[in-house]
C-alpha positions in Angstrom: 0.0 0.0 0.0 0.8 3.6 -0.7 -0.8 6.4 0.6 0.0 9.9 -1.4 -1.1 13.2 1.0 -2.5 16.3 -1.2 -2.5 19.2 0.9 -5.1 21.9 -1.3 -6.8 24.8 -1.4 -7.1 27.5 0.9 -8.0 25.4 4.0 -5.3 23.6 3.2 -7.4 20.7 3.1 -5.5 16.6 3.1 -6.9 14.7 0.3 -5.5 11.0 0.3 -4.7 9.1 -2.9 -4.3 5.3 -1.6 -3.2 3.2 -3.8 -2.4 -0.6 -3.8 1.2 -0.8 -5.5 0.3 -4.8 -6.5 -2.5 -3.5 -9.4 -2.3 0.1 -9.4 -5.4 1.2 -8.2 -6.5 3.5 -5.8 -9.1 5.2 -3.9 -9.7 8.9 -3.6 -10.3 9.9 -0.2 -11.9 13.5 -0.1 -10.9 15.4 -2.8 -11.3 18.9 -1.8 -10.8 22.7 -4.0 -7.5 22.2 -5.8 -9.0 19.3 -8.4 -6.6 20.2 -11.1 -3.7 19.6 -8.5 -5.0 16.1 -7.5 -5.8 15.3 -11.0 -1.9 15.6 -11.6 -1.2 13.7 -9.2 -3.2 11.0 -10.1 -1.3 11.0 -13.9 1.8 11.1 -12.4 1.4 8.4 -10.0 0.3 6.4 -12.8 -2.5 4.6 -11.1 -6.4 4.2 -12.0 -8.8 5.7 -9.9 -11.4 3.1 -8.7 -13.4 5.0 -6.0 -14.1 8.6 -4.2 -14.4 8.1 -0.9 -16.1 10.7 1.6 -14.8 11.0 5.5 -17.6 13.6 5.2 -19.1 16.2 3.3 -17.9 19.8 4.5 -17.2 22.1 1.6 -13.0 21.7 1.7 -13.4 18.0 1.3 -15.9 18.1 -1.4 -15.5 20.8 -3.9 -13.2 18.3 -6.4 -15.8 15.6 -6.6 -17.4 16.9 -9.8 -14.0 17.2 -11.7 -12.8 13.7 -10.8 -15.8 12.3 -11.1 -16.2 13.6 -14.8 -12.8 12.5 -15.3 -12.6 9.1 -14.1 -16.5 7.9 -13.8 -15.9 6.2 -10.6 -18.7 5.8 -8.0 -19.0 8.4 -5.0 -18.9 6.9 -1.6 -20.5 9.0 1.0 -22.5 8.2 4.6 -26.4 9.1 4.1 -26.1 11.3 7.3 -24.2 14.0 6.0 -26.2 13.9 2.4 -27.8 17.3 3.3 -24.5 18.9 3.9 -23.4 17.8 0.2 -26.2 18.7 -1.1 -26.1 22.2 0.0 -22.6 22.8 -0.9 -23.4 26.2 -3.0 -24.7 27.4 0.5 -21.8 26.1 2.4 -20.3 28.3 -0.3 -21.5 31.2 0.5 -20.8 31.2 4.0 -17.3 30.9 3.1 -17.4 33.8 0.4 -16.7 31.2 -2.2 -19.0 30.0 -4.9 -19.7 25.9 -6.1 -21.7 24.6 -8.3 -23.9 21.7 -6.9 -22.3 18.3 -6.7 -23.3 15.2 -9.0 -25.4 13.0 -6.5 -23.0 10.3 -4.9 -23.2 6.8 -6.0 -23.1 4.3 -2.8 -24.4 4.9 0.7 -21.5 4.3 3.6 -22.8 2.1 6.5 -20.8 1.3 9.7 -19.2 -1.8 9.3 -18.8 -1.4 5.3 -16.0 -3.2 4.1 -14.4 -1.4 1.1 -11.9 -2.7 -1.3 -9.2 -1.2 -3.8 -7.4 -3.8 -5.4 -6.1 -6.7 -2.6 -6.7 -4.0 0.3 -9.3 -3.8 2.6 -10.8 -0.8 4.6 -13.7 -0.7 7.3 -16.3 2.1 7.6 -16.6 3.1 11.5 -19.2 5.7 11.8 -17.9 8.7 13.9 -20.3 11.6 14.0 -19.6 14.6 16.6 -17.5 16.7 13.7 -20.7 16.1 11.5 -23.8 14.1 11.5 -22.2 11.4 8.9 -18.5 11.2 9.4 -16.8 8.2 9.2 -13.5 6.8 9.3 -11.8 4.3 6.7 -9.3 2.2 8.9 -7.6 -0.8 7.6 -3.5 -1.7 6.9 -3.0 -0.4 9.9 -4.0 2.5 9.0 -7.6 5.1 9.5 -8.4 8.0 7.6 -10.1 10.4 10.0 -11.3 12.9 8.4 -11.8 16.1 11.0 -13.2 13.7 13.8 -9.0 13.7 15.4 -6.0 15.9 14.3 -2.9 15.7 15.9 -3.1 17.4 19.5 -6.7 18.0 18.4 -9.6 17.0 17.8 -12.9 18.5 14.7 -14.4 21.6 15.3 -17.9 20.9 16.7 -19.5 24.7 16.1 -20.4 23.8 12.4 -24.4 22.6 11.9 -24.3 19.3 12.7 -21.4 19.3 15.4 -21.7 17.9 18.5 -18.8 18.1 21.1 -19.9 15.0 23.3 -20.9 13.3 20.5 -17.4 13.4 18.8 -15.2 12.4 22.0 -17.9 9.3 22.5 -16.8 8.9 19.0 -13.4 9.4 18.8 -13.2 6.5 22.1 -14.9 4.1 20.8 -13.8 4.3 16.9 -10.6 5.1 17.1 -8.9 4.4 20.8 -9.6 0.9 20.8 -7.1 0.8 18.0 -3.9 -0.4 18.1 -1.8 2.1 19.5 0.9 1.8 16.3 -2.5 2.5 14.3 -1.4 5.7 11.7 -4.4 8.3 11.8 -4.3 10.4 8.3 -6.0 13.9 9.2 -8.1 15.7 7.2 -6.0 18.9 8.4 -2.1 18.9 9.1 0.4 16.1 9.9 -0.6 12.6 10.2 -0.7 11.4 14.1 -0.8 7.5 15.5 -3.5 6.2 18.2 -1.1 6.2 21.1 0.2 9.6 20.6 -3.2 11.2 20.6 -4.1 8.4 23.7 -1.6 9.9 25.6 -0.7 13.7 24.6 -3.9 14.9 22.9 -5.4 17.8 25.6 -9.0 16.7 24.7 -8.6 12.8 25.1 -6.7 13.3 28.8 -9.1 16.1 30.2 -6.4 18.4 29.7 -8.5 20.8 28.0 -10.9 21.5 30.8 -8.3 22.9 33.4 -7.4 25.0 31.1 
């Protein structure tokens, strides 16, 4: 397995290219603004697109859909519970002072316990709302591509509609600390983290946070 980071647009937004070396395909994980840049990537990589996969559907993971979609044809993966988000993405837009067009409709429907494939590899879909109604996380390889439900030192912003502070830290517990510690979390935002540093340094997973 290979996992290529992208690091886009103006939020500066972690779109994942993972590929399995053995066949050459790969999975787009939440292709956000820049999709020229990611398209690039994909040509020079070499590989064949088989999947978009959605952590979620805030407007910086989103806005490249309809480019690579066009492009490639490949299915749209996205959990039901965050379908209103993408399907307001001119409005989320707005609230941004940006402007998108609306989105082509996404293909499959993500369910907790999903098993998803790109060539030999296998990844499971674990629900994790708190960041947004229909996040999820794709772990597998011993890996998990978290989306904004856990940065490094952090964890997703839970002011956005949708968000839900409890919520994400129930979520964030049961999704992604009963991991193996050696687990690699890729983050929607910034560097990528592991289980046990975020177990035992992250302010929000200790209590830290609320003596400050």
């Amino acid at each position: 397995m290979k996992v290529v980071p992208i690091p886009n647009g103006q939020f500066v937004e972690n779109c994942y290219l993972v590929i399995d070396d053995a066949g050459g395909e790969c999975a787009i994980i939440d292709p956000g603004e820049e999709a020229g840049l990611i398209a690039h990537k994909l040509a020079t990589a070499g590989v064949t697109p088989v999947a978009i996969w959605l952590t979620h559907a805030h407007l910086d993971h989103i806005l490249g859909v309809a480019r690579l979609k066009a492009d490639s044809g490949v299915p749209v993966y996205l959990h039901p519970g965050d379908r209103a988000l993408y399907d307001h993405v001119p409005e989320q837009a707005v609230a941004f002072g940006m402007r998108a067009e609306p989105l082509p409709a996404p293909d499959r429907a993500l369910s907790h316990g999903d098993v998803l494939k790109v060539g030999t590899l296998e990844f499971r879909v674990r629900h994790a709302p708190g960041h947004s109604p229909g996040s999820v996380v794709f772990e597998g390889q011993g890996v998990a591509f978290g989306g904004d439900v856990l940065f490094q030192g952090s964890i997703g912003r839970t002011d956005l509609p949708g968000g839900d502070f409890e919520t994400l830290l129930r979520s964030i517990e049961r999704e992604l600390l009963t991991l193996p510690d050696s687990t690699i979390v890729y983050c929607g935002h910034g560097p990528e983290t592991t289980v046990g540093r975020e177990r035992r340094a992250n302010p929000f997973l200790t209590g830290a946070h609320r003596l400050g």
